[in-house]
C-alpha positions as CSV (number, residue, x, y, z in Angstrom):
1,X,31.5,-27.8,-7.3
2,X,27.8,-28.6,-7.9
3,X,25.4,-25.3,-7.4
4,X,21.4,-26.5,-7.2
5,X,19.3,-23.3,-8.1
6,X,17.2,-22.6,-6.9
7,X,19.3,-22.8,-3.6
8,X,16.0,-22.5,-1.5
9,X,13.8,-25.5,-1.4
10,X,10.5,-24.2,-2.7
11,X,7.7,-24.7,-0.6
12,X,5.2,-27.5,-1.4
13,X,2.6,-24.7,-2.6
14,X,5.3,-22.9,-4.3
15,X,5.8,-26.1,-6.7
16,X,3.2,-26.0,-9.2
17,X,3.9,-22.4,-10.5
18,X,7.8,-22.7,-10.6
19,X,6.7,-26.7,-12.6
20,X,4.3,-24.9,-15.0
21,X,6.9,-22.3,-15.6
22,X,9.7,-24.5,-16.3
23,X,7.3,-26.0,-18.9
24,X,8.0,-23.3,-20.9
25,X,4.5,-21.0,-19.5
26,X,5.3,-17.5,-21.1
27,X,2.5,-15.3,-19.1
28,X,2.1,-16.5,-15.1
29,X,0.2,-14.8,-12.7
30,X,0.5,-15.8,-9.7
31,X,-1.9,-13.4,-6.6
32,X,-0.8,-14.7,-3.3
33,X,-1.5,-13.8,0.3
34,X,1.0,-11.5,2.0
35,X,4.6,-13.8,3.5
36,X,3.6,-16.7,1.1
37,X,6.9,-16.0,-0.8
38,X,5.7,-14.4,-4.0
39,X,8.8,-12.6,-4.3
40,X,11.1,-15.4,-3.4
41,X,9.7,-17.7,-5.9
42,X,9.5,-15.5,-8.7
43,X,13.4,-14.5,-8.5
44,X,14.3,-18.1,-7.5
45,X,12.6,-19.1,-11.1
46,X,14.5,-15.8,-13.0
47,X,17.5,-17.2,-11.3
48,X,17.0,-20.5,-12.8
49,X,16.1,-19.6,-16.3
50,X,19.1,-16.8,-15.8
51,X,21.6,-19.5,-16.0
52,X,19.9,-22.3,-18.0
53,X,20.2,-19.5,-21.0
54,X,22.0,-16.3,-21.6
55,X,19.9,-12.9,-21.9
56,X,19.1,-9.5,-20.2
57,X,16.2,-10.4,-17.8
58,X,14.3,-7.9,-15.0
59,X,13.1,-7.8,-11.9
60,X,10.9,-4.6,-11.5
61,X,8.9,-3.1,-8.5
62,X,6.6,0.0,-8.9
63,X,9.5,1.9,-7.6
64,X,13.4,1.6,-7.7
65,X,13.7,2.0,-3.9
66,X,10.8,0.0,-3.5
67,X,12.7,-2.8,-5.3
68,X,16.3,-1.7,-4.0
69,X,14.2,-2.2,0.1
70,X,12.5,-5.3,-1.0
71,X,15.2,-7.3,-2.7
72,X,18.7,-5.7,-3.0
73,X,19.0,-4.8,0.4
74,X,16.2,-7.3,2.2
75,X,18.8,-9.0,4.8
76,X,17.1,-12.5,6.0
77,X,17.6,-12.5,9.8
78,X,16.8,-16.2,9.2
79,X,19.6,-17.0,7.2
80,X,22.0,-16.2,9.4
81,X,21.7,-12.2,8.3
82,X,22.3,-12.4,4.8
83,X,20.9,-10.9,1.8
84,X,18.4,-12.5,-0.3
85,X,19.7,-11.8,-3.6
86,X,23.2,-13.4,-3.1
87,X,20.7,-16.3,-1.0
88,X,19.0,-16.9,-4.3
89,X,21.9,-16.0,-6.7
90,X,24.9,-17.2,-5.1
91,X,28.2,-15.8,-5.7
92,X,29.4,-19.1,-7.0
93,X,27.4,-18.0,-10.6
94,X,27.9,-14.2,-10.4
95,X,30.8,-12.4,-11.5
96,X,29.8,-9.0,-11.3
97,X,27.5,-7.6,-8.8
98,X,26.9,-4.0,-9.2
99,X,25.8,-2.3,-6.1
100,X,25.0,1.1,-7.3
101,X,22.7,0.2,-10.5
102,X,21.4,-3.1,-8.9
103,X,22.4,-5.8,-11.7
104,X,24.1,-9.1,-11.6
105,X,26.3,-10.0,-13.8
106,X,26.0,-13.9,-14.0
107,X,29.3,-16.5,-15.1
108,X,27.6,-17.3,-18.1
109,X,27.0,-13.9,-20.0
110,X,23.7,-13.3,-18.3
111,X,23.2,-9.7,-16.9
112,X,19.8,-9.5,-13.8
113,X,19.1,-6.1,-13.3
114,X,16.6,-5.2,-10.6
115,X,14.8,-1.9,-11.0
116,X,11.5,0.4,-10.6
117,X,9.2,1.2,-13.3
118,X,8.7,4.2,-12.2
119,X,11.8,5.6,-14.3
120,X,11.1,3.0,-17.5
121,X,14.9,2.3,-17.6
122,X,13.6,-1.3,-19.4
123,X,11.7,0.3,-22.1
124,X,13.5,0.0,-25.5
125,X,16.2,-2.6,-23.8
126,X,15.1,-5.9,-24.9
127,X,15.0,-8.6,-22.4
128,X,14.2,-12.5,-22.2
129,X,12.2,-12.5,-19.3
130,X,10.7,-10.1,-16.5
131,X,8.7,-10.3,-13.3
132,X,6.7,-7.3,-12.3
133,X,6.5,-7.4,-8.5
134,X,2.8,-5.8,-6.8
135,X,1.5,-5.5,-10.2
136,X,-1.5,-3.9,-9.2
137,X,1.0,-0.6,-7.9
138,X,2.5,-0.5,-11.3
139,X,1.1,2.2,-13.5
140,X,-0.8,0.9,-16.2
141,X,0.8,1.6,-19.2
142,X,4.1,-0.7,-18.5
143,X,1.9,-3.8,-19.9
144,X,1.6,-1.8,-23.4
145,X,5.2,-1.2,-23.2
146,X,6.4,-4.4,-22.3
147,X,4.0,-6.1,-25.0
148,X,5.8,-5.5,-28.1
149,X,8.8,-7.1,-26.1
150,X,7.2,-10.0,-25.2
151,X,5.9,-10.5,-28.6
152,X,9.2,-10.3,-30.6
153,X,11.1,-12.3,-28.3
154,X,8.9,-15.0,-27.2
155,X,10.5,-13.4,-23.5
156,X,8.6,-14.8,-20.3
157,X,6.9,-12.5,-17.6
158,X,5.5,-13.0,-14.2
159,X,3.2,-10.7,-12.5
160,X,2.9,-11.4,-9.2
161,X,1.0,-9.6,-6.2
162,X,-1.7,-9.3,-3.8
163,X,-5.0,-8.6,-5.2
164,X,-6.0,-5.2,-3.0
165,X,-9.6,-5.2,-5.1
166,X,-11.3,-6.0,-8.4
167,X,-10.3,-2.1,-9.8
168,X,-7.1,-2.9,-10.6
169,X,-4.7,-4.3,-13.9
170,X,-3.6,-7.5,-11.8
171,X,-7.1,-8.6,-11.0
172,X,-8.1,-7.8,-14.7
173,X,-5.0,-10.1,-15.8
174,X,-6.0,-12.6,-13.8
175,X,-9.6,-12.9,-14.6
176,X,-9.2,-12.6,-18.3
177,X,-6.5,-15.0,-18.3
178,X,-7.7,-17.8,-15.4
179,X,-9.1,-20.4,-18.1
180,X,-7.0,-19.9,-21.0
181,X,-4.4,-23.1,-21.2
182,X,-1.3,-20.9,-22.3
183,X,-1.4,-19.0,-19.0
184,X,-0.3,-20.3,-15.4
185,X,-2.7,-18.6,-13.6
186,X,-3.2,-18.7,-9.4
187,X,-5.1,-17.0,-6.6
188,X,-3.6,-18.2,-2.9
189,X,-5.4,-17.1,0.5
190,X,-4.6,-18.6,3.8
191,X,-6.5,-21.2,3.5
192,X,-4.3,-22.6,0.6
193,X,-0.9,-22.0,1.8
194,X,-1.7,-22.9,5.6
195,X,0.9,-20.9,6.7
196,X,-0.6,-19.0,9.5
197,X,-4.3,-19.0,10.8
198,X,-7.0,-16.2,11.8
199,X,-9.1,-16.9,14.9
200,X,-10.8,-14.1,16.1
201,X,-12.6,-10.9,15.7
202,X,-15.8,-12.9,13.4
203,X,-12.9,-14.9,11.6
204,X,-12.0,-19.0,12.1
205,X,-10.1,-19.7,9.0
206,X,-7.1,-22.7,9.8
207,X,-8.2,-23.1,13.5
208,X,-6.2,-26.3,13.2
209,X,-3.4,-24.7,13.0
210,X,-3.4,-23.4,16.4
211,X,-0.7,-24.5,19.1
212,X,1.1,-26.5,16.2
213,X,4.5,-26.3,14.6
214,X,5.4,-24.6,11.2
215,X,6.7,-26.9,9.3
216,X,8.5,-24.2,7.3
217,X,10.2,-22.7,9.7
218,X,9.9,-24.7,12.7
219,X,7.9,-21.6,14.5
220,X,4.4,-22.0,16.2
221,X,2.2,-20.6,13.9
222,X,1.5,-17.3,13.9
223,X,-2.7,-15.8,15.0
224,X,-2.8,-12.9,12.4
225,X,-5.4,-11.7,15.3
226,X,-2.4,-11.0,17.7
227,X,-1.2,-8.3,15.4
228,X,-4.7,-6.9,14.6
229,X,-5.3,-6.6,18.7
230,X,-2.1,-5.1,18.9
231,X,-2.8,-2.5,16.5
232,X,0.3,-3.7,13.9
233,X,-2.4,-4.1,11.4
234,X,-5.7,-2.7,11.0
235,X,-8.2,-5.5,10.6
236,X,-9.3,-3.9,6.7
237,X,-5.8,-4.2,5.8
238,X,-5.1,-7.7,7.3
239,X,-8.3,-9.3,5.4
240,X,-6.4,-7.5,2.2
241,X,-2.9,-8.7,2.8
242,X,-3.5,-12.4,4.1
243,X,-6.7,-13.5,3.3
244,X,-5.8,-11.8,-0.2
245,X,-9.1,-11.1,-0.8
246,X,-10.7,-9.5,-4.2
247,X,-12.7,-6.7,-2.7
248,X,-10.5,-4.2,-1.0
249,X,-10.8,-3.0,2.6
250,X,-14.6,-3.9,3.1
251,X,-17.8,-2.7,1.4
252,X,-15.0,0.0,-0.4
253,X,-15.1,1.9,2.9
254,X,-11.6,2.4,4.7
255,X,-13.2,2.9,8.3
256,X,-16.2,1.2,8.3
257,X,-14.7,-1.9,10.4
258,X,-12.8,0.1,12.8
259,X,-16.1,2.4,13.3
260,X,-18.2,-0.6,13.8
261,X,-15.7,-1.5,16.7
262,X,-15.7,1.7,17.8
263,X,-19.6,2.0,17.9
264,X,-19.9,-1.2,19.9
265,X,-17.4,-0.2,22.4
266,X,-19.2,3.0,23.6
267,X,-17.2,5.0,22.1
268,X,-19.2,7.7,20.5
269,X,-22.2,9.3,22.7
270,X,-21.7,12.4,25.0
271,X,-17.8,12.4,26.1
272,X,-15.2,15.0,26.4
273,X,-11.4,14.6,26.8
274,X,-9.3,17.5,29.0
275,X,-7.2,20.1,28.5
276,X,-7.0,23.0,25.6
277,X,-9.0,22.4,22.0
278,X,-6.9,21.7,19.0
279,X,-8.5,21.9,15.7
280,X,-7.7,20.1,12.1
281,X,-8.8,21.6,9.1
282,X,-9.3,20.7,5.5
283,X,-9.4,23.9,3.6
284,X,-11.4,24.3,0.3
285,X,-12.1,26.8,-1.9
286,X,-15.2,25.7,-4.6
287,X,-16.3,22.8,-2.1
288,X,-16.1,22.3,1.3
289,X,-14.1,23.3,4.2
290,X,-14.2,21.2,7.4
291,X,-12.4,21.5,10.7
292,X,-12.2,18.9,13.3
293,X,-12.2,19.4,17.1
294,X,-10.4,17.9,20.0
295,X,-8.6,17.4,22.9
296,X,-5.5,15.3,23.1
297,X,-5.4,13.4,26.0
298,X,-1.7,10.9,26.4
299,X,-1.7,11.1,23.2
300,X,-5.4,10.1,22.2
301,X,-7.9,12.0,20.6
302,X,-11.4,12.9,22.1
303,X,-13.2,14.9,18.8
304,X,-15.4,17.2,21.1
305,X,-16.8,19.1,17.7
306,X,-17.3,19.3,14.1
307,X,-18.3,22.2,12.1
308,X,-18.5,22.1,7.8
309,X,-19.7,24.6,5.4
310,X,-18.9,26.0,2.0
311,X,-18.6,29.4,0.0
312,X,-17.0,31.4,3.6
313,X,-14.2,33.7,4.0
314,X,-11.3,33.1,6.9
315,X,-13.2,36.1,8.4
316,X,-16.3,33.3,8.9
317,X,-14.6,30.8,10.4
318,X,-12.8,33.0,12.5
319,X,-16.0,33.7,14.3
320,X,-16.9,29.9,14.4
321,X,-13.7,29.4,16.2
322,X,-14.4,32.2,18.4
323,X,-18.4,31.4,18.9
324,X,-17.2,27.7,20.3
325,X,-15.8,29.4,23.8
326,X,-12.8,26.8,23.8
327,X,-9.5,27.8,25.0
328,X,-7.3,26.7,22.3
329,X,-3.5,25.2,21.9
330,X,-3.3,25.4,18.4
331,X,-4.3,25.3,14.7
332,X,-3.2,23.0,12.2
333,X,-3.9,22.6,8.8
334,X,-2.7,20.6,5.2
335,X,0.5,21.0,4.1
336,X,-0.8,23.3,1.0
337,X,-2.2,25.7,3.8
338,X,-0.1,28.5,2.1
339,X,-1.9,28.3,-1.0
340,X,-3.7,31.3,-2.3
341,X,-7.1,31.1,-2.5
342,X,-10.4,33.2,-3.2
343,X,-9.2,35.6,-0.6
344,X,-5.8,35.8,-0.9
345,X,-3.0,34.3,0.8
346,X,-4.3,32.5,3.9
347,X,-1.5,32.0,6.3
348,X,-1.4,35.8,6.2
349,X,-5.1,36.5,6.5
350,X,-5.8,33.9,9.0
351,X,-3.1,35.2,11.6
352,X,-4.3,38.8,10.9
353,X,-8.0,37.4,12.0
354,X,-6.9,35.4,15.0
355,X,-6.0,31.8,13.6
356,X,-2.3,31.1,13.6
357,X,-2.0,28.0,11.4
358,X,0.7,25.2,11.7
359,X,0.8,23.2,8.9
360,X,1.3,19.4,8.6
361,X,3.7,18.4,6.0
362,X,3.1,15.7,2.9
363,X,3.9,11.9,3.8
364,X,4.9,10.0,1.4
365,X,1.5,8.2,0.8
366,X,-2.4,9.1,0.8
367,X,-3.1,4.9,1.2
368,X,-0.3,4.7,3.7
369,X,-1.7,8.0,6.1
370,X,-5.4,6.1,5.7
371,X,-3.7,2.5,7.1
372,X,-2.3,4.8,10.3
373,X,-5.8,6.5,10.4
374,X,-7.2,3.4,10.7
375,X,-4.6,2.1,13.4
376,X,-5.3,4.8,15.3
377,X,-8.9,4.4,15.6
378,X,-9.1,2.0,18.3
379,X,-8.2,5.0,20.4
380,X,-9.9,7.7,19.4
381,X,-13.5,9.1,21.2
382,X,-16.0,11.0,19.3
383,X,-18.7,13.1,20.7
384,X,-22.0,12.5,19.6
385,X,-22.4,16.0,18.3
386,X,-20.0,15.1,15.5
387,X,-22.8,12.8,13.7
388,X,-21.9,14.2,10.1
389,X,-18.4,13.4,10.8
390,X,-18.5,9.8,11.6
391,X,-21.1,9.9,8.4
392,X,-18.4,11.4,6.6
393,X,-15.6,8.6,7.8
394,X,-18.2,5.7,7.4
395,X,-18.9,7.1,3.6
396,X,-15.2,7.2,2.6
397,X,-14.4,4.6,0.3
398,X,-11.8,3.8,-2.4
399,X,-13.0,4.6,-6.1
400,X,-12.4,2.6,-9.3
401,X,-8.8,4.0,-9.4
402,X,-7.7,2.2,-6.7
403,X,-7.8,5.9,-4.2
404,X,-10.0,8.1,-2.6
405,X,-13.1,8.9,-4.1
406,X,-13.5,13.0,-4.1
407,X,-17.0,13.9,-3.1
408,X,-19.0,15.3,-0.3
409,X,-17.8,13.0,2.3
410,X,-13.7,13.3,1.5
411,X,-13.6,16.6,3.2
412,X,-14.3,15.9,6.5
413,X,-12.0,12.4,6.3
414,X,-9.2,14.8,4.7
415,X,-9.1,16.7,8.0
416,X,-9.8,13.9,10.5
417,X,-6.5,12.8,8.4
418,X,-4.9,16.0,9.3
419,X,-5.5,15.9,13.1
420,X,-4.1,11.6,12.8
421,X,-1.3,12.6,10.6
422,X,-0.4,15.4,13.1
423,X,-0.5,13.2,15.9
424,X,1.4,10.7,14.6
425,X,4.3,12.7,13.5
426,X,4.0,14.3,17.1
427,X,3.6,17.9,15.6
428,X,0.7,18.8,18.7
429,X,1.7,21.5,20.9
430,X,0.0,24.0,22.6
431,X,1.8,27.5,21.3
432,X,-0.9,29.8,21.5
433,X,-0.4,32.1,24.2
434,X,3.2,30.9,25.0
435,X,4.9,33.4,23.0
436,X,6.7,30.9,20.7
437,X,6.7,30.3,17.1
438,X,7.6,27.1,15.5
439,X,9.1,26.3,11.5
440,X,7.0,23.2,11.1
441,X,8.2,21.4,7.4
442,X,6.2,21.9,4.8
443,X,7.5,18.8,2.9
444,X,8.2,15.3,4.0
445,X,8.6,13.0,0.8
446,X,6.6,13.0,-2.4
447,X,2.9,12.6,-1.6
448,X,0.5,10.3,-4.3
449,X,-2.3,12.9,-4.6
450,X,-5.8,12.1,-5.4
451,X,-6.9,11.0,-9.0
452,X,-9.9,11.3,-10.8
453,X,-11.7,8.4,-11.6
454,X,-11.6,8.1,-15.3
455,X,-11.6,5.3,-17.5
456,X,-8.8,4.2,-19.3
457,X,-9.9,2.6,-22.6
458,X,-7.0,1.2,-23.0
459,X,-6.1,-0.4,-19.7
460,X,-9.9,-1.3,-20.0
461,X,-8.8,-3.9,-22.6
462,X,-7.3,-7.5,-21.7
463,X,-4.0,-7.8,-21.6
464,X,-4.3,-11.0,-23.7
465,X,-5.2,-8.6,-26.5
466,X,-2.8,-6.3,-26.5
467,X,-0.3,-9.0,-26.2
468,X,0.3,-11.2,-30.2
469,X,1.3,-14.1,-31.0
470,X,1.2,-16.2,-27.6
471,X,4.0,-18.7,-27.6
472,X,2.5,-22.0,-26.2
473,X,5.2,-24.3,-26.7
474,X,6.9,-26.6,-23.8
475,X,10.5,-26.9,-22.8
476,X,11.9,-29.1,-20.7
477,X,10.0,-30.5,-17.6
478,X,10.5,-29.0,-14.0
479,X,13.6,-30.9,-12.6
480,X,14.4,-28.3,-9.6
481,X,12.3,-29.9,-6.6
């Protein structure tokens, strides 16, 4: 019995990567758009060199169930439900598959282990080739560790992702790397793969497209527009993810589209929602403290009032609450609410002064709570009193570190994130005054807290030069497609 690897027929924009890296490329990068198959191509080429010639080689992700999600257990509904690693590495070459430490034992000695980097199980194992999937999520330092590797054993690696910015290791790699002849470098958008098209909302890229078949799949191809109106996808994140786009969100600013939108369709100027006043907070101690204000009405939020200020005692805001004359449902703040601070333990001094706080547990993202933020925007009303807020959201923007920027403006978006983040994991309830006490969480998952934006002088270096003695020379010619 003949077995063809790869066993999927590469795509005709797939073909010059997995050709240059049959040539015997050691370093590819290749940055394509979201769905263009990054991940497909890179394991169907692993695959191939897998069985072509015996070694330890590695798949990694940023996490290990990141990579256990996106390839061990990824079923393809298109493929009549089956997975995509016995798709890509049938069972006709395996003879061990190992479903509890993710490795594949292949008929010819071979051993492909897929795996995080987040617990550097590959560090000090040797291997003869690697892919690192999303790149730009891996931490930094897993370049300098795999570089000693590389260099000893002449062993291949492919980083692959979407670009998400220029304050990032993959777009470094790539633009240090794009003109030097011993690297396969390529940077896809839509416009490359023509794969899908974007009419709509200031966009017209592949209008051709429109009404015709996929040739791929034999679907009509898809208006990324549809899932932006639908609120799938917030229009920041879709110009990331499919136009793959080297500046991320726009302008650095994670609400300023949705804002704009918001702005033009009336809905900030002199409106009020009904029912009892909820408030957000984002509590500091040093800096600021900012509470949000609003009514929830089917689920939306109408911010009604905004109030900020620094240096106070619970005592102070206390009487702000108080001053405002709103009859209130409830109290929520971060999930770190129990804290001690300047004045002692909060959750106890607050209730003693009126304010009984329900707290909002971690998720388990910052970048993932701002994408649902931003989702939820296209509902959300804001009163024009609440000027310094929207300032606040228009001025939040990603730093150099690829999250958040800490400053003057974070504090109000941290608890405008609190009263989304509520919302969304339907915590809202009006308990004041009903006699009732609820055990919120305080923990949902491991949250990615905020960094400081510090350079690294080492990851400031290119990876070229950490990386000695390149091996340029050429094996055999691509004879898969």
């Amino acid at each position: 019995m003949k077995i063809r690897i790869p066993t999927l027929e590469p795509r005709d924009y797939q073909v010059p990567f997995l050709k240059a890296f049959d040539s015997g490329r050691q370093y590819s990068v290749i940055s394509w758009h979201r769905r263009a198959g990054k991940d497909v191509t890179s394991f169907n080429a692993l695959v191939k060199r897998a069985i072509q010639t015996p070694g330890n080689y590695y798949y990694l992700f940023p996490t290990r169930a990141w990579a256990q999600r996106a390839l061990w257990d990824n079923i393809c509904e298109w493929a009549g439900g089956k997975k995509l690693v016995d798709l890509c590495c049938p069972p006709e070459i395996v003879n061990r598959k190992n479903n509890s430490d993710f490795f594949l034992d292949l008929i010819n000695g071979s051993r492909i282990k897929i795996d995080g980097t987040d617990n550097l199980n590959f560090v000090g194992q040797g291997g003869s080739g690697y892919v690192l999937s999303e790149f730009s999520l891996h931490k930094e330092e897993v370049s300098g560790f795999l570089a000693p590797i590389l260099t000893e054993g002449s062993a291949f690696v492919i980083f692959n992702g979407t670009l998400r910015g220029k304050s990032n290791h993959l777009w470094r790699l790539y633009e240090n790397n794009k003109d030097r002849k011993d690297w396969f470098t390529q940077w896809y958008t839509l416009e490359d793969t023509k794969t899908a098209y974007w009419v709509g909302d200031g966009v017209s890229i592949n209008p051709e497209l429109a009404g015709k078949i996929n040739k791929y799949d034999g679907k009509p191809f898809k208006n990324i527009q549809d899932d932006v109106d639908s609120g799938i996808i917030s229009y920041a994140m879709a110009r990331q993810e499919y136009l793959n786009e080297a500046v991320s969100q726009v302008e650095n600013s994670y609400y300023g589209h949705e804002l704009q939108i918001l702005r033009n369709e009336g809905r900030f100027g002199n409106y009020n929602g009904s029912g009892r006043v909820y408030t957000f907070w984002d509590l500091g101690t040093s800096d600021a403290t900012s509470i949000v204000f609003a009514q929830i009405v089917n689920g939306k939020p109408f911010i009604i009032d905004y109030h900020e200020s620094t240096g106070k005692k619970i005592e102070d805001y206390a009487t702000v609450i108080n001053s405002k004359n709103y009859s209130y449902g409830g109290h929520y703040a971060p999930h770190d609410v129990s804290k001690r601070m300047l004045f002692g333990d909060l959750v106890t001094r607050a209730r003693e002064v009126g304010i009984d706080f329900r707290r909002v547990p971690k998720t388990n993202s910052v970048l993932q709570d701002i994408e649902i933020c931003r989702r939820m925007m296209r509902d959300i009303v804001i009163h024009e009193r609440c000027q310094d807020l929207l300032e606040h959201l228009d001025a939040y923007r990603e730093g150099s570190a690829g999250r958040p920027v800490h400053d003057a403006h974070s504090h109000g978006a941290d608890a405008f994130r609190t009263m989304v983040m509520a919302i969304h994991l339907n915590l809202v309830e009006s308990y004041l005054g009903e006699g009732m006490a609820r055990n919120l969480p305080t923990k949902v998952g491991e949250a990615q807290e905020y960094v400081s934006e510090q350079a690294d002088a080492e990851s400031d270096r290119p990876l070229w030069e950490r990386f000695r003695g390149v091996d340029t020379s050429l094996l055999d010619d691509w004879s898969g497609v």
